[in-house]
N, C-alpha and C positions, 0 to 999 in steps of 0.2 A: 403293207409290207408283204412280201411273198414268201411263200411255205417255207423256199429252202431259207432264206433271211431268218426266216423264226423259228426251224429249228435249230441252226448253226448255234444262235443263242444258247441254246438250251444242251447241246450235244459235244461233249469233246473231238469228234471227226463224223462227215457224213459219206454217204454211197449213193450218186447218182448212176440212174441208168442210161445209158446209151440208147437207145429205140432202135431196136433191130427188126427184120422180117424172120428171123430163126430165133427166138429165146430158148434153145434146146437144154439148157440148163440149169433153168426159173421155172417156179412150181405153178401152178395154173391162174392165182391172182396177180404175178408178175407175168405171165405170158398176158393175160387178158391190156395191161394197162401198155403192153410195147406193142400191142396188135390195134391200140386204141390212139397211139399219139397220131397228132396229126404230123407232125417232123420227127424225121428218123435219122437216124447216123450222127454226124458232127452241125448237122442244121440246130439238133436242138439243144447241141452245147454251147454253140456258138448265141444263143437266145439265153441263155441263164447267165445269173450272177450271183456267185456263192459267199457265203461269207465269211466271219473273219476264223472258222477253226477250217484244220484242212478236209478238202474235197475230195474224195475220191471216186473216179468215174470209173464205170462199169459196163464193159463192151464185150466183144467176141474179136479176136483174131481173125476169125474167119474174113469179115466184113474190111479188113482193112488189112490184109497179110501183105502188100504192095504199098501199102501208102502210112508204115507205123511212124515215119517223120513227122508225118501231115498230122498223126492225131495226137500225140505229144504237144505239137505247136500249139495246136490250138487249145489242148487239154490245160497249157500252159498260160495261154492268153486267157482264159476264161476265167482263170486262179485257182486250177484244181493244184492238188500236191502232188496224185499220179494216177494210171491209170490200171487196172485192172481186168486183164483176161482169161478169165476161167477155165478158154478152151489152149490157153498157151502152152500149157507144158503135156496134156492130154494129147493134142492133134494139131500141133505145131511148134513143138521143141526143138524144129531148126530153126526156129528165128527166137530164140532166148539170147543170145547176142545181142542182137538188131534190136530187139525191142529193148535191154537194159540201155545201150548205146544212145535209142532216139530218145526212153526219157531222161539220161544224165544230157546230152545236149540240149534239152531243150529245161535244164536244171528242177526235175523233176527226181521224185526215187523210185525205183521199180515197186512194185509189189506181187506176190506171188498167190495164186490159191494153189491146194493142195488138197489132195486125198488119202483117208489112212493107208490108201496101198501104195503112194508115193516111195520107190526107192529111196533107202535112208541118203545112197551117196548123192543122190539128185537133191535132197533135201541140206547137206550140205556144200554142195556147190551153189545152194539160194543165198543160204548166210554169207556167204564170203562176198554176194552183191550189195551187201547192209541193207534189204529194202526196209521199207517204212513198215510195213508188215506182211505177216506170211497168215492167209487165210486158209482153218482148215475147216472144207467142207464134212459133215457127217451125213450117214445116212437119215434117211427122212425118220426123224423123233418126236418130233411136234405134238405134241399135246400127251405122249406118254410116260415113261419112266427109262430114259438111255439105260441100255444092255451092260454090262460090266466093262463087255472087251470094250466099248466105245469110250469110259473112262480112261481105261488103260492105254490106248489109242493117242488120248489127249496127252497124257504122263509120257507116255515117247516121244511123241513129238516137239512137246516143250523141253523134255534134253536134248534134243538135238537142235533148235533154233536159239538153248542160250539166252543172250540176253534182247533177243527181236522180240517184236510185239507179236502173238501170235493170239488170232481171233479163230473162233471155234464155234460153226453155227451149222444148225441143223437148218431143210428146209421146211 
């Protein structure tokens, strides 16, 4: 059985990655294993088979700002739920359209990341896309005790996404 098979088991939703040549926004043990695959892009999604909770794939905009039809389809063939670009609304919030567009055609839900400095009105014209969920990046916490403002951070944000699923993770 393969890893992602046996975690799906075990996990209400998972987060594959995309294998990129820029992980500009993965902490150094996820830089290491996208600099490590041997298929990069849609090769190595196109090799996986997820299973039965939903998938959710994890890419860069950057790498496909021309072809977001193309990664939905296949995002879709492979049995993900939707796909996730971290750099999309940072360094390429003209195609928040495009990209909600290619995953509802290709009957997929968007999903969004975000950061505490996210414009509140930008943060609600997310919900009004009902994505599957609104990821909120925090600054790097890992292994200490979160700052106050970073709780406070989380408490705004969850009034303002309502009743979305909103995930909250440090790198």
């Amino acid at each position: 059985m393969n890893a992602i098979r046996c975690l799906s088991e075990v996990s209400d939703f998972l987060e594959v990655g995309i294998p990129t040549n820029n992980p500009k926004y993965d902490g150094p043990v996820i830089r290491k294993t996208h600099f490590a695959s041997e298929l990069k892009g849609l090769d190595a999604v196109n090799v996986a088979k997820y299973g039965k909770v939903p998938t959710i794939l994890m890419g860069y905009v950057e790498d496909y700002v021309n072809n977001l039809e193309l990664v939905a389809k296949v995002a879709s063939e492979a049995g993900a739920s939707s796909v996730l670009f971290p750099d999309l609304l940072f360094e390429h919030l003209d195609k928040l359209e495009e990209y909600v567009m290619a995953m509802r055609n290709h009957s997929l839900r968007p999903t969004f990341f975000i950061s505490s400095n996210t414009p509140h009105r930008l943060v609600n014209v997310l919900v009004r896309y009902e994505p599957l969920f609104i990821y909120l990046g925090l600054y790097a916490a890992t292994g200490i005790k979160l700052p106050l403002y970073i709780e406070r951070n989380i408490k705004e944000v969850r009034k303002l996404v309502d009743n979305i699923t909103l995930i909250a993770a440090s790198p």
